[in-house]
C-alpha positions as CSV (number, residue, x, y, z in Angstrom):
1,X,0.0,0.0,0.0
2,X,2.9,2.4,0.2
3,X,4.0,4.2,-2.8
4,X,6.5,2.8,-4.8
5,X,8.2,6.0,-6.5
6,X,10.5,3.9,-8.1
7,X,9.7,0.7,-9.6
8,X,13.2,-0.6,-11.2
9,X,15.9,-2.5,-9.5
10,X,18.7,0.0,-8.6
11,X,21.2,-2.5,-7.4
12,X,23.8,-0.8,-9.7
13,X,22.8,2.4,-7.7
14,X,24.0,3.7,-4.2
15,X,21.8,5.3,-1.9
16,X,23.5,8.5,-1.3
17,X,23.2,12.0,-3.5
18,X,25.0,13.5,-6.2
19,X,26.0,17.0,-7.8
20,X,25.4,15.3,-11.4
21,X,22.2,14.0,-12.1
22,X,19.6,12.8,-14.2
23,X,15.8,12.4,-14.3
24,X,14.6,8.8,-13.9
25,X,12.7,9.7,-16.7
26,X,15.9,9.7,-18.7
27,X,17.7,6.8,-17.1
28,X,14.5,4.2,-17.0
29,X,12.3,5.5,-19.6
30,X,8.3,4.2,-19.3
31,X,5.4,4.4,-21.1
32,X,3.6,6.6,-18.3
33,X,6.0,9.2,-19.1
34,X,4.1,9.7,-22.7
35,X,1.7,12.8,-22.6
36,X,-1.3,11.2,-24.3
37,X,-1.1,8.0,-21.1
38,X,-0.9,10.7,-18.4
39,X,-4.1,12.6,-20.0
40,X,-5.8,9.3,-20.5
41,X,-5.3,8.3,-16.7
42,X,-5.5,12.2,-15.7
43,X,-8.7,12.5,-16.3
44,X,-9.2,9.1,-15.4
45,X,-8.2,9.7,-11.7
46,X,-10.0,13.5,-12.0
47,X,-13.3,12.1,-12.8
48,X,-13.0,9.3,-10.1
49,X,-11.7,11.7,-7.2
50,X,-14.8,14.1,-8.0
51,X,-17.6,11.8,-8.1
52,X,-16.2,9.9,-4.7
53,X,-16.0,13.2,-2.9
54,X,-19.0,14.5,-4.0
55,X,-20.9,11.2,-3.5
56,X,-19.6,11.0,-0.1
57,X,-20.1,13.9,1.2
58,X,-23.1,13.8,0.2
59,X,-23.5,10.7,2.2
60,X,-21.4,12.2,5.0
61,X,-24.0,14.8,5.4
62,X,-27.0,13.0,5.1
63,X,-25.9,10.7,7.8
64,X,-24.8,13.4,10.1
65,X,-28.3,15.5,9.5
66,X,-30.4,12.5,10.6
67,X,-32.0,11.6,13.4
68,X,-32.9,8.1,12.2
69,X,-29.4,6.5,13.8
70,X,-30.8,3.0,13.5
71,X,-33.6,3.0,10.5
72,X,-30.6,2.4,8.1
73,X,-27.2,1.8,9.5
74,X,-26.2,5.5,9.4
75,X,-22.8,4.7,11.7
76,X,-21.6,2.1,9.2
77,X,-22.6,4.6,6.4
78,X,-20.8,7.4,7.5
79,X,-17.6,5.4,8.3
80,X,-17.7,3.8,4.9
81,X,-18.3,7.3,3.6
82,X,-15.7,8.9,5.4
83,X,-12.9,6.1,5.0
84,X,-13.7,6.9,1.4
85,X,-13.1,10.5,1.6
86,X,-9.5,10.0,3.4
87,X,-8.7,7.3,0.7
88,X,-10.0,10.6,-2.0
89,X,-7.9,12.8,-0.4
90,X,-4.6,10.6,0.3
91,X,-4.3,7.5,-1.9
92,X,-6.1,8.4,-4.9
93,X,-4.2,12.1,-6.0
94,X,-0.8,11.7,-4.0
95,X,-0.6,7.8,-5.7
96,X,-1.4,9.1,-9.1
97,X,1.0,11.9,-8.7
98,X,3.7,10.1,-7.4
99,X,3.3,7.5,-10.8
100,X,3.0,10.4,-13.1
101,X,6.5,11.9,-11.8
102,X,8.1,9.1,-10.6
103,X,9.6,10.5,-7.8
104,X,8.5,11.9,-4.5
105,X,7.9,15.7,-4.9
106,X,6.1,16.5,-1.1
107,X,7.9,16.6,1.9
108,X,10.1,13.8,3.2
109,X,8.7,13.2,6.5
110,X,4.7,12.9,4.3
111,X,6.1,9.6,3.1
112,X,6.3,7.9,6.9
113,X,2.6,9.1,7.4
114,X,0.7,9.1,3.8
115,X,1.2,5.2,3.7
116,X,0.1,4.7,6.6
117,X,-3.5,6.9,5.9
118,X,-3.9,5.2,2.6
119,X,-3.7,1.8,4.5
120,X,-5.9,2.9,7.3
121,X,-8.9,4.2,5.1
122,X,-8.5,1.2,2.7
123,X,-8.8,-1.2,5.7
124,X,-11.8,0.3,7.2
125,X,-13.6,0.3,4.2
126,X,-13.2,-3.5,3.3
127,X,-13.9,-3.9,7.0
128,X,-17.2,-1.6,7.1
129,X,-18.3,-3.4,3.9
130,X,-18.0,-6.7,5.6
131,X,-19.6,-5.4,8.5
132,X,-22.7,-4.3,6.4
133,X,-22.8,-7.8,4.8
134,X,-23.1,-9.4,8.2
135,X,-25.5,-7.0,9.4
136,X,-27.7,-7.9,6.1
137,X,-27.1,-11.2,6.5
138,X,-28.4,-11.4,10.1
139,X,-31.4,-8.9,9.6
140,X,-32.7,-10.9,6.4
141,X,-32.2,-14.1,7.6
142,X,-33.4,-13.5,10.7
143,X,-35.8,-10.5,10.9
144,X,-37.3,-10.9,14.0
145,X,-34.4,-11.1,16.4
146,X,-31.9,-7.7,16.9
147,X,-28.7,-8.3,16.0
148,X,-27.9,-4.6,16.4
149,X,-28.8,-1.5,18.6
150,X,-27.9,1.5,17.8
151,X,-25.4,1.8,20.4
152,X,-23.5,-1.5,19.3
153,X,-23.9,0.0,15.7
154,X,-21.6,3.0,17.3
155,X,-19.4,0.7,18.9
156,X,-18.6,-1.8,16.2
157,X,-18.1,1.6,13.9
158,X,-15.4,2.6,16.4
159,X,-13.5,-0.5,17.1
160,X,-13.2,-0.9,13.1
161,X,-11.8,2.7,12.7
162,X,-9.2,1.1,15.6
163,X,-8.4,-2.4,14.0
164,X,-8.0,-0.5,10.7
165,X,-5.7,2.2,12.4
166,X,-3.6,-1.1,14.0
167,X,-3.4,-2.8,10.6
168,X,-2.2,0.5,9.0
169,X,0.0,0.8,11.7
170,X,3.1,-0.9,10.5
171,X,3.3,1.3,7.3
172,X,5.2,4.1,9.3
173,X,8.1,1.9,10.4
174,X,8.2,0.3,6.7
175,X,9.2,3.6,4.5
176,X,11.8,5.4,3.8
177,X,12.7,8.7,1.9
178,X,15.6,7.2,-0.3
179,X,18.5,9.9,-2.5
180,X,20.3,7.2,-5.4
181,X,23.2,8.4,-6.7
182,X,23.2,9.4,-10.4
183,X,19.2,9.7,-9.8
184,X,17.7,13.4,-9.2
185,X,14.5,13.8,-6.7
186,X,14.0,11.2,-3.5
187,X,12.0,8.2,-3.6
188,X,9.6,6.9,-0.9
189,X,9.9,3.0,-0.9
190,X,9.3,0.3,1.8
191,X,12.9,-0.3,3.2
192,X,13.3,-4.2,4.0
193,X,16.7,-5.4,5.3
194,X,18.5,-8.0,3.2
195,X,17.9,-10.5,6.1
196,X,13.9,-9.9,6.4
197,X,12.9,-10.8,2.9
198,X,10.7,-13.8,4.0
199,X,8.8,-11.1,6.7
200,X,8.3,-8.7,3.3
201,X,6.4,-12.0,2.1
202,X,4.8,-12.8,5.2
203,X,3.5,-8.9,5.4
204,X,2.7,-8.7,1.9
205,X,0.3,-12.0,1.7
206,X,-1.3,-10.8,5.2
207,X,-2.3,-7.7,4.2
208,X,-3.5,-9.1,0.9
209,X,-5.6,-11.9,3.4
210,X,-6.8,-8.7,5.8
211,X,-7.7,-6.4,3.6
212,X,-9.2,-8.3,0.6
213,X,-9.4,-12.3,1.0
214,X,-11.1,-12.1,4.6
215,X,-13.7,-9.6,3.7
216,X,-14.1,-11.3,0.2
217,X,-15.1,-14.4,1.8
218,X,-17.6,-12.9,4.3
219,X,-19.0,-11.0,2.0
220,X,-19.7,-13.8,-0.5
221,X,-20.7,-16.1,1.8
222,X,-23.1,-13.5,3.3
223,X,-24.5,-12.5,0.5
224,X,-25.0,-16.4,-1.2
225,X,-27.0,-17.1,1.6
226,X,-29.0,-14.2,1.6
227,X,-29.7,-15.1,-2.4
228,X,-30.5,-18.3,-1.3
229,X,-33.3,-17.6,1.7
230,X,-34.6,-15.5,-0.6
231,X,-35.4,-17.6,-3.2
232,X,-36.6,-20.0,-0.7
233,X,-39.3,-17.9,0.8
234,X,-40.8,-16.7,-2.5
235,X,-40.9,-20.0,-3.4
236,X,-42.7,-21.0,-0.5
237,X,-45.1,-18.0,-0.7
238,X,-45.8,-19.2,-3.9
239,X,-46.8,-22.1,-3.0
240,X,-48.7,-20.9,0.1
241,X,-51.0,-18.7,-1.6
242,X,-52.5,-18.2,-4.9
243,X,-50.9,-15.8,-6.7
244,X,-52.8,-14.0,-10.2
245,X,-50.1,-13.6,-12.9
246,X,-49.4,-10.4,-12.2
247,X,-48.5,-10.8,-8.4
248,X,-46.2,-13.4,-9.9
249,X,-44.6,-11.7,-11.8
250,X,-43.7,-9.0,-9.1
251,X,-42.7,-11.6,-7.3
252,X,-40.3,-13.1,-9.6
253,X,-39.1,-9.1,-10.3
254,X,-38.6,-8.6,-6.6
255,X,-36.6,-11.8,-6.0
256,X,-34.4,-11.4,-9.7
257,X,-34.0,-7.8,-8.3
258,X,-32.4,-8.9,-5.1
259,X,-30.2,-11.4,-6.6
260,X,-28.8,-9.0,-9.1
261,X,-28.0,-6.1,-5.8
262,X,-26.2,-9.1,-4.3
263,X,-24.1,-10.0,-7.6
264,X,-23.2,-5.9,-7.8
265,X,-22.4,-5.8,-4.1
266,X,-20.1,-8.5,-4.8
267,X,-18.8,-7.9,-7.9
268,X,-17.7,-4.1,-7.3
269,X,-15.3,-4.9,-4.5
270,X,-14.1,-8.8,-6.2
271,X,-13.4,-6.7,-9.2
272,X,-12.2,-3.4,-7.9
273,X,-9.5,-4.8,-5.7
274,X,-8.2,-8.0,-7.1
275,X,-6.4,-5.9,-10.2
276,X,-4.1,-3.6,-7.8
277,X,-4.3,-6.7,-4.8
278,X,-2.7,-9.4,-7.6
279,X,0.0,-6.9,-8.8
280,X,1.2,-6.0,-4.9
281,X,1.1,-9.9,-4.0
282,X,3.1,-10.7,-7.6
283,X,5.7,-8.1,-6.6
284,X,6.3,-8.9,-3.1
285,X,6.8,-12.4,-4.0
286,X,8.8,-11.0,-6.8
287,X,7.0,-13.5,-9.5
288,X,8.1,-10.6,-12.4
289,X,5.0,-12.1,-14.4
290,X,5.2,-8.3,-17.0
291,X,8.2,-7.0,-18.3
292,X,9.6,-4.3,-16.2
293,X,9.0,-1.3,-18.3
294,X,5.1,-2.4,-18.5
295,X,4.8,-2.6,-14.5
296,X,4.3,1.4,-14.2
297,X,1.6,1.1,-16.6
298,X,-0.6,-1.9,-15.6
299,X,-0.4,-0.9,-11.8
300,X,-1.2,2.4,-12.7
301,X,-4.6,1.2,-14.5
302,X,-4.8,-1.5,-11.3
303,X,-4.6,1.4,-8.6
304,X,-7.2,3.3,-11.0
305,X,-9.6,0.3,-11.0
306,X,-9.3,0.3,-7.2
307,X,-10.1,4.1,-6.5
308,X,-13.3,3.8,-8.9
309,X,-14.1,1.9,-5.6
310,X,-15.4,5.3,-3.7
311,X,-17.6,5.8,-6.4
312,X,-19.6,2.8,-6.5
313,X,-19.9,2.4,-2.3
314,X,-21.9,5.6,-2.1
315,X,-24.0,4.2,-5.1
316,X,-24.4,0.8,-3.8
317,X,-24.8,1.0,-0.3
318,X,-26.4,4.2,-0.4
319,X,-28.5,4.8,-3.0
320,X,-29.8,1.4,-3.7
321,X,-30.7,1.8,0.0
322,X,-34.7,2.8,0.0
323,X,-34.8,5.1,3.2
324,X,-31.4,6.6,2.6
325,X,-32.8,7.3,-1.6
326,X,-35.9,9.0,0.4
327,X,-33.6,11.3,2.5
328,X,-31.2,11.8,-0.7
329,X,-34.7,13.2,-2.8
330,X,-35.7,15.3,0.5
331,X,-32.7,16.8,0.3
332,X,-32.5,17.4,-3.2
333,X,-35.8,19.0,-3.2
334,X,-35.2,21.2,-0.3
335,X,-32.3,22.6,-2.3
């Protein structure tokens, strides 16, 4: 999760300054140094960082303008909302910067501390996600027992914003602001000692396991049940009562429309992560599966896929949500 300014091996380099240097630009040449790329994924990473802050802070103050804490979740929506924001304002532009450049232009001690944020926001919202798939789990498949007050819905909020912050934690100890001779600009880079490269692996494939195969699992098997209950009970409402044609066919449009929300709740965050997840795991384990000058260029277009990811939560989890859509309207009419 940190950023890797430099992504070619520099064993032939020594990490100390120099009078005479040259751009990296000049000594590794790459295909995100062409104009037309940086446009493409400019405006790329523009439109993304627009729509997720303005979807969710929209969401951020909807939530915090409600009195209705435990009608629709509004403590898990506004932490989902907000770990969105921070991953808007800190992975998404400083990431995108940092490829376009190829070095690290802000100041040296931001590198020990914007790592660390990016991790902490992404982590809270794969946790928050999960969290809303369990609490959909238990409210469909059991809707007559509470599984949640809204004081536990505060509390589980919290302890996520801590066991993301935790997770995140590591980050700061794990960069470094590196000079290499012959090179102009500094680099922010994870710094692993030559005898710790099995604990870069270890690191690597946990955070891969936290962050995206633990809350990929939940969330599946959460939301395959859920399909499956469904199905169930209009099946046995079917049979339980005699339905005209047209009740049927309501019927069969209510349960088709649940089943596709689950496949899109799914699908967004299998799809928006795996991309930049597969390229982190292939690099750690150094598995060099692209040519080196293409690396820049498909993690580039993998961390892209990944920020589109605070676009579609306000949209999913948000708007598809009926009472939330009725306050969204309110307030669009009111203004």
């Amino acid at each position: 999760m940190a950023n890797e300014t430099l992504l070619y091996p520099l064993e032939s380099h020594s990490q100390t300054s120099g009078h005479n240097c040259s751009p990296v630009s000049e000594i590794f040449p790459d295909i995100v140094d062409y104009t037309s790329i940086r446009v493409i994924f400019g405006i790329g990473y523009f439109i993304t960082w627009f729509l997720g802050f303005v979807g969710n802070s929209q969401v951020v103050y909807i939530t915090l303008t409600s009195n209705e804490c435990c009608a629709f979740r509004l403590p898990f929506m506004n932490s989902l909302a907000a770990s969105n924001l921070m991953i808007a304002f800190t992975s998404l532009p400083i990431t995108a910067v940092t490829i376009f450049v190829r070095e690290w232009v802000f100041p040296p001690f931001t590198c020990y501390f914007i790592g660390y944020l990016q991790g902490w926001s992404i982590f809270v919202s794969s946790f928050v996600i999960t969290a809303i798939s369990i609490d959909r789990y238990q409210t469909i498949i059991h809707p007559h027992k509470v599984f949640l007050s809204c004081k536990l819905t505060k509390i589980i909020a919290v302890f996520i914003w801590v066991i993301g912050n935790a997770c995140a934690t590591p980050m700061i100890t794990l960069v470094h602001v590196r000079v290499y001779e012959g090179i102009c600009g500094q680099f922010c880079e994870e710094d692993w000692p030559n005898d710790q490269y099995w604990n870069r692996i270890v690191f690597g494939i946990m955070v891969v396991i936290v962050q995206y195969g633990v809350p990929l699992c939940i969330t599946v098997y959460c939301y395959m049940r859920i399909s499956s209950f469904v199905e169930r009970s209009q099946k046995a409402r079917k049979q339980k009562e005699a339905l005209s044609s047209k009740a049927h066919r309501k019927l069969l449009e209510r349960t088709h429309r649940m089943n596709a929300m689950i496949v899109v709740l799914v699908a967004s965050f299998t799809l928006a992560w795996f991309p930049l997840n597969f390229l982190n795991l292939a690099r750690d384990l150094e598995l060099n599966l692209l040519p080196v000058e293409l690396y820049n260029i498909a993690y580039t277009a993998a961390h892209l896929i990944a920020m589109t990811s605070v676009i579609w939560n306000p949209i999913i989890y948000g708007w598809f949500n009926v009472t939330f859509r009725k306050k969204c309207l309110q307030m669009f009419k009111r203004t």
